[in-house]
C-alpha positions in Angstrom: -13.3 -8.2 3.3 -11.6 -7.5 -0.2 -14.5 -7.9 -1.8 -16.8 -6.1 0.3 -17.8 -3.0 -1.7 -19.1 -1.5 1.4 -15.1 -0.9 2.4 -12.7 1.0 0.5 -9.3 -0.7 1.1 -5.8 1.5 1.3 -3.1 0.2 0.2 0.3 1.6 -0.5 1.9 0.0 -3.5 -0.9 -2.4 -4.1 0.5 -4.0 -7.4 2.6 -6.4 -5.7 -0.2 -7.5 -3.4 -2.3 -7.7 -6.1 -0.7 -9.7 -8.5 0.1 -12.1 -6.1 -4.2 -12.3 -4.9 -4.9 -13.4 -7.8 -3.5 -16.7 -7.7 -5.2 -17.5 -4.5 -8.3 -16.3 -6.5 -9.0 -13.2 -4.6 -11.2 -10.0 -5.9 -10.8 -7.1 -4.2 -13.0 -3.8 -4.8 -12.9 -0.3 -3.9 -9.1 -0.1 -3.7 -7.5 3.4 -3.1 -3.7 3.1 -3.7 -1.3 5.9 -1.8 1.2 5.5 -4.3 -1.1 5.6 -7.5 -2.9 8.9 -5.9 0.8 10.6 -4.8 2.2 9.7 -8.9 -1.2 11.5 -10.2 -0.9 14.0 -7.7 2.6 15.0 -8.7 3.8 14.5 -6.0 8.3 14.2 -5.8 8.5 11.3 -3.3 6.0 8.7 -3.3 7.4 6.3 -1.1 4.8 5.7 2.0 7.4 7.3 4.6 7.6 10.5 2.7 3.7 10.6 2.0 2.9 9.8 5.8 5.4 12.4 7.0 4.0 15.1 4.4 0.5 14.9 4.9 0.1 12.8 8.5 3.1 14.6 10.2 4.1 10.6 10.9 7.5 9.8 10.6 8.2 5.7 10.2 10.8 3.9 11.4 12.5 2.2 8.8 14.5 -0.8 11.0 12.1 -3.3 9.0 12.0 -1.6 5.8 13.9 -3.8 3.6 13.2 -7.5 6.3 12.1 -10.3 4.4 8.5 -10.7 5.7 8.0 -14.4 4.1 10.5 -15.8 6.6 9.4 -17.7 10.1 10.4 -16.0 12.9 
């Protein structure tokens, strides 16, 4: 699917996710990143909750924000 260039992936953030790919050998193509577009957009908060509130009206709930996703639960 990443490197379909059929789909445009979103990510938010995506140079984490990215970096980390390319040691598994993944490609991805036609990748719009939230966070890229909000910085050259000039936007003043550029975190995903305050992009998703501003232009979605959606308002995240942040219990999980900082959980440590690589652990088993």
């Amino acid at each position: 699917m990443l490197a379909d260039p059929q789909l445009e992936k979103v990510f938010h953030d995506a140079d984490y996710d990215l970096r980390v790919s390319t040691g598994l050998r993944l490609s991805c193509v036609r990748l719009f990143d939230t966070r890229v577009a909000g910085q050259l957009g000039g936007e003043p908060a550029i975190g995903l909750a305050a992009l998703l509130e501003k232009y979605a009206g959606v308002k995240l709930d942040k219990e999980n924000q900082k959980a440590d996703w690589s652990l088993d639960r």
